[in-house]
MARBA-3410 file (N, C-alpha, C, O; in Angstrom, 1 decimal):
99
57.3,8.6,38.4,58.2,7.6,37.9,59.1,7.1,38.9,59.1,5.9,39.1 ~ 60.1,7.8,39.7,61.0,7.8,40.3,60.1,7.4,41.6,60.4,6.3,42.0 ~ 59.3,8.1,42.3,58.4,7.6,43.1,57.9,6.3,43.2,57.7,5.7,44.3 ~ 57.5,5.6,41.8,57.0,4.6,42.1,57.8,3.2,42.1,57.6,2.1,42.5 ~ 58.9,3.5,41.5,60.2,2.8,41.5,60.4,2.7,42.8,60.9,1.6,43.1
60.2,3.6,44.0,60.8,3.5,45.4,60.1,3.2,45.8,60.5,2.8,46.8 ~ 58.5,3.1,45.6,57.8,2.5,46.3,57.4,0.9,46.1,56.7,0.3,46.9 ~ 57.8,0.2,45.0,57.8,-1.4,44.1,59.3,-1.8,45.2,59.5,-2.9,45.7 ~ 60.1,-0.8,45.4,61.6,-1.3,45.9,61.3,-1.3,47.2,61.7,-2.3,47.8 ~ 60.7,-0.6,47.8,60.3,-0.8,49.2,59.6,-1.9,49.7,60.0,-2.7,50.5
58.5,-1.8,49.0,57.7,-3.4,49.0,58.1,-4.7,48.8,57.9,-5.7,49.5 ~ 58.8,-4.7,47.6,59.4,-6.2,47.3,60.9,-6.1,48.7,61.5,-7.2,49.0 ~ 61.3,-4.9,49.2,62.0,-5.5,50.6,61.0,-5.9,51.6,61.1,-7.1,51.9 ~ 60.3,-5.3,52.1,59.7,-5.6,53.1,58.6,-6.9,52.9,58.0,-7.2,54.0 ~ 58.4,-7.6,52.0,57.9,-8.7,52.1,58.3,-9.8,51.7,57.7,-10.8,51.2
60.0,-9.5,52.0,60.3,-10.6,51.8,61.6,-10.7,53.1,62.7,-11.2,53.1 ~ 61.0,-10.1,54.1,62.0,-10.1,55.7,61.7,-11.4,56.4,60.6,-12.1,56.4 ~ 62.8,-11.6,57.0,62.0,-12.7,58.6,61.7,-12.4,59.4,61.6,-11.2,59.7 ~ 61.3,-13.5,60.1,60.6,-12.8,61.2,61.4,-12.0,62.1,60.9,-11.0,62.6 ~ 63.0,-12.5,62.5,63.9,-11.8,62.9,63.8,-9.9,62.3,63.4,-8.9,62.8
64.3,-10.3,61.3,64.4,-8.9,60.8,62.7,-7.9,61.0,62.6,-6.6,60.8 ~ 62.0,-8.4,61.3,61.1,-7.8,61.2,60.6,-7.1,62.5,59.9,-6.1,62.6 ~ 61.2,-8.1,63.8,61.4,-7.7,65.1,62.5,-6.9,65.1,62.3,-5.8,65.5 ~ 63.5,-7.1,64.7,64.4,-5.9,64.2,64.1,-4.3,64.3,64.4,-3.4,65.1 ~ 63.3,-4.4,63.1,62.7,-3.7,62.5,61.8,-2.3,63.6,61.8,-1.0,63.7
61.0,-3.6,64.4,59.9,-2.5,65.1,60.6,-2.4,66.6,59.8,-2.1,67.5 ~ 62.2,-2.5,67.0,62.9,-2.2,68.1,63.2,-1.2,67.7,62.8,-0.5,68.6 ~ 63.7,-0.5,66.8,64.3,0.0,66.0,64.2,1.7,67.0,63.2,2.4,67.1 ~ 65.7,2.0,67.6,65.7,2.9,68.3,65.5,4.3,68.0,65.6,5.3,68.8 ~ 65.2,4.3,66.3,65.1,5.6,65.6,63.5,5.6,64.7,63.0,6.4,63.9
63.0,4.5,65.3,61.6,4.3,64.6,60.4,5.4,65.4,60.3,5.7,66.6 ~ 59.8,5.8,64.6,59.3,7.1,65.3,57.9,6.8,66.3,57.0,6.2,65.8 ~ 57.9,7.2,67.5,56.9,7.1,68.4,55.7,7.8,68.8,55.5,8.8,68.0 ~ 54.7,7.7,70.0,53.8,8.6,69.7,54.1,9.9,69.7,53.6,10.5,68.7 ~ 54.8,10.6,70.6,54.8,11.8,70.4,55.4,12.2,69.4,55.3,13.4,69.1
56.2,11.2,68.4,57.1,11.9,66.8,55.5,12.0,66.0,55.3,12.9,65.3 ~ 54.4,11.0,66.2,53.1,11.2,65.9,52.5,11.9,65.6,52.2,12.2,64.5 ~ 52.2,12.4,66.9,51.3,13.5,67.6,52.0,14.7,67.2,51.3,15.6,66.8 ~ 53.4,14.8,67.2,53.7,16.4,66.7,53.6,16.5,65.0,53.4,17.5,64.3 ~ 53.9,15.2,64.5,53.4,15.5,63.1,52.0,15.3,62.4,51.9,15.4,61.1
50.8,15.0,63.3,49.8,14.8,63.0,48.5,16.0,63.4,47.6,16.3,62.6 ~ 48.9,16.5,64.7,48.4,17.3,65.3,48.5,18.8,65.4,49.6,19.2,64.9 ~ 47.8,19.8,65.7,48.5,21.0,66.5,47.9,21.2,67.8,46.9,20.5,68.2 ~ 48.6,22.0,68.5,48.3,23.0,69.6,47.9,22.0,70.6,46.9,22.2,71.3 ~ 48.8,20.6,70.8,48.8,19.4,71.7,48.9,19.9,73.0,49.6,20.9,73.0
48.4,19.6,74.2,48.6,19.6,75.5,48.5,18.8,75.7,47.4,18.2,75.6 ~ 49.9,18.2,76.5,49.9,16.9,77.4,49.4,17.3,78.4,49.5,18.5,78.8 ~ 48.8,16.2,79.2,47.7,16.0,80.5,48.8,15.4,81.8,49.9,15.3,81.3 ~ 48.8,15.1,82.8,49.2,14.1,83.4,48.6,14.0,84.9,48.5,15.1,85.6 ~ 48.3,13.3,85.3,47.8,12.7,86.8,46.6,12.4,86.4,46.0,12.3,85.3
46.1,12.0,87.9,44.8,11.4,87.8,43.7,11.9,89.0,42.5,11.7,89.1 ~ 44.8,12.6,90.1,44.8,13.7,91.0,44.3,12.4,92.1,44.1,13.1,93.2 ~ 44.1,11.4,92.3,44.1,10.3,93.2,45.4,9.4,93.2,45.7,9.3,94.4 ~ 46.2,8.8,92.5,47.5,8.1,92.6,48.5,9.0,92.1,49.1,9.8,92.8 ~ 48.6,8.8,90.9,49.9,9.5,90.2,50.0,9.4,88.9,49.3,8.5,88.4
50.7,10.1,88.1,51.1,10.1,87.1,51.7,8.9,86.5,52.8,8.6,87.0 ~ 51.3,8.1,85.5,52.3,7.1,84.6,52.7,7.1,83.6,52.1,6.7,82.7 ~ 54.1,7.9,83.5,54.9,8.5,82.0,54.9,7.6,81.4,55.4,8.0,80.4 ~ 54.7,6.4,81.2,54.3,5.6,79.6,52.9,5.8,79.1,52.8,5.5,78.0 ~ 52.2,6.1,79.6,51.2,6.9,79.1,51.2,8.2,79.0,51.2,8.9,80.0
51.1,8.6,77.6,50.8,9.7,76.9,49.0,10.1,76.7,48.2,9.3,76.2 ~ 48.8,11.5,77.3,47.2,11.6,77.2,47.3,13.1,76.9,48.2,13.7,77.4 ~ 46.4,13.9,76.1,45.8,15.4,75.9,44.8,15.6,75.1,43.9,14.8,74.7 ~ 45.1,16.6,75.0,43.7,17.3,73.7,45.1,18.1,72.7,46.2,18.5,72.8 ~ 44.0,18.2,71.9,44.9,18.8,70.8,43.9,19.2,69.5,42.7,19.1,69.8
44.0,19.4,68.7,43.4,20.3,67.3,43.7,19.2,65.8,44.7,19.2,65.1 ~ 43.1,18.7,65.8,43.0,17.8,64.1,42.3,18.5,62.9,41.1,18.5,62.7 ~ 43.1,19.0,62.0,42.4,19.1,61.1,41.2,20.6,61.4,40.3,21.0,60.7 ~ 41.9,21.2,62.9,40.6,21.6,63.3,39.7,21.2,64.5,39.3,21.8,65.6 ~ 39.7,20.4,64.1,38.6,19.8,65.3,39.6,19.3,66.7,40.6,18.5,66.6
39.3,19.7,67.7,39.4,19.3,68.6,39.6,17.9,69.4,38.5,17.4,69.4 ~ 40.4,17.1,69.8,40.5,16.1,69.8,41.6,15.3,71.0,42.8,15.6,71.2 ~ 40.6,14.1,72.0,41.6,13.7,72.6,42.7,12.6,72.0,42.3,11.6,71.4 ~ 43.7,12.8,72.3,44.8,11.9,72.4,45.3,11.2,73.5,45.6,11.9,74.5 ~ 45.6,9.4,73.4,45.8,8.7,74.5,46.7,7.7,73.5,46.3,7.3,72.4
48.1,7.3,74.3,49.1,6.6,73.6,49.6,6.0,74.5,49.3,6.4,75.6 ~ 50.6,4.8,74.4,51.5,4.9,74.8,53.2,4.9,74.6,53.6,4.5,73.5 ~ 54.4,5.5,75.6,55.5,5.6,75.1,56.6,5.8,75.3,57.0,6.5,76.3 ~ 57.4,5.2,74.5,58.5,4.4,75.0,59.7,5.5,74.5,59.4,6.3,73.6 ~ 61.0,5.6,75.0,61.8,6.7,74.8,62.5,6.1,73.2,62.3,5.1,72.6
63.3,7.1,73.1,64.8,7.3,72.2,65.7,6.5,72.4,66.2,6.1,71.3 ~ 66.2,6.1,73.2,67.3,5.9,74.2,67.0,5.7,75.4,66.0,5.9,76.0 ~ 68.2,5.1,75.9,68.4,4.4,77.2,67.6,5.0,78.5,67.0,4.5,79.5 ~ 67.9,6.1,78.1,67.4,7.4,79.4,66.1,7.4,79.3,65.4,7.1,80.3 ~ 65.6,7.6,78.0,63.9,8.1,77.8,63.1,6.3,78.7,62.1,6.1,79.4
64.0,5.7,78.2,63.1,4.5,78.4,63.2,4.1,79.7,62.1,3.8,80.2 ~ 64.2,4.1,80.4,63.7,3.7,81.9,62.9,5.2,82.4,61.9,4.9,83.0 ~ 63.0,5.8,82.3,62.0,7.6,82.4,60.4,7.1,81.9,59.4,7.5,82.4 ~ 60.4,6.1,80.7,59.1,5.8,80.7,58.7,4.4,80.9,57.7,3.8,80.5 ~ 59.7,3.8,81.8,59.3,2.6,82.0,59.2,1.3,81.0,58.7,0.2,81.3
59.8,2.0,79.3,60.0,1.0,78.7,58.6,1.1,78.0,58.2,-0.1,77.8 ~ 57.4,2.1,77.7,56.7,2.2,77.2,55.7,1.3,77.8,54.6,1.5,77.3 ~ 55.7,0.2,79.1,55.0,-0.5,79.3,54.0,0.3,80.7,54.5,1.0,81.5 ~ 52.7,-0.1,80.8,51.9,1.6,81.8,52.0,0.4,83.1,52.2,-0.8,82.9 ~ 51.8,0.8,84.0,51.8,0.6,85.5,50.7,0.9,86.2,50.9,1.7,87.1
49.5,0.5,86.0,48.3,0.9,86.4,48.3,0.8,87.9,49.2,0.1,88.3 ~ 47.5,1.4,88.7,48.0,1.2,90.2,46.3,1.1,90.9,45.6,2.1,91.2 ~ 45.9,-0.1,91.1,44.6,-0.5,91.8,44.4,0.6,93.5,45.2,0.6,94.4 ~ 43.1,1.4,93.6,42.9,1.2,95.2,42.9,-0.2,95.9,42.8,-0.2,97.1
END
């Protein structure tokens, strides 16, 4: 009862935002990212990093991990918390690096 009431209240807000608010919305410096994801989706995650020819690019997130069981890779990309995380990941945007 109470459930569905917050879920009718939720919806009649969100479809009725602008477009502003809605960019708002997906800036939103507490909106959760891949790794808030991956630790509530997954178990027993190991992040990967390099490529053992250039280098590592911390806006890309890559491992294996356990779904449900099954084994499984993961490849994201991402952007920090805060000021810090995000120049650390470059702002979530990857930097691919050509030979």
């Amino acid at each position: 009862m109470l459930e569905n009431k917050a879920k009718d209240m939720k919806a009649d807000i969100y479809s009725n935002l602008s477009p502003w608010q809605k960019v708002q919305i997906a800036r939103h410096p507490a909106r959760p990212n891949t790794l808030d994801f991956i630790n509530a989706l997954f178990t027993d995650f190991m992040e990967l990093h390099g490529d053992r020819l250039y280098g590592d690019d911390p806006a890309v997130l890559g491992g294996i991990a356990r779904y449900k069981g099954t084994s499984v890779t993961v490849i994201g990309h991402l952007k920090g918390h805060d000021t810090k995380e995000n120049v650390t990941r470059n702002f979530g945007m990857a930097h691919p690096e050509f030979p």
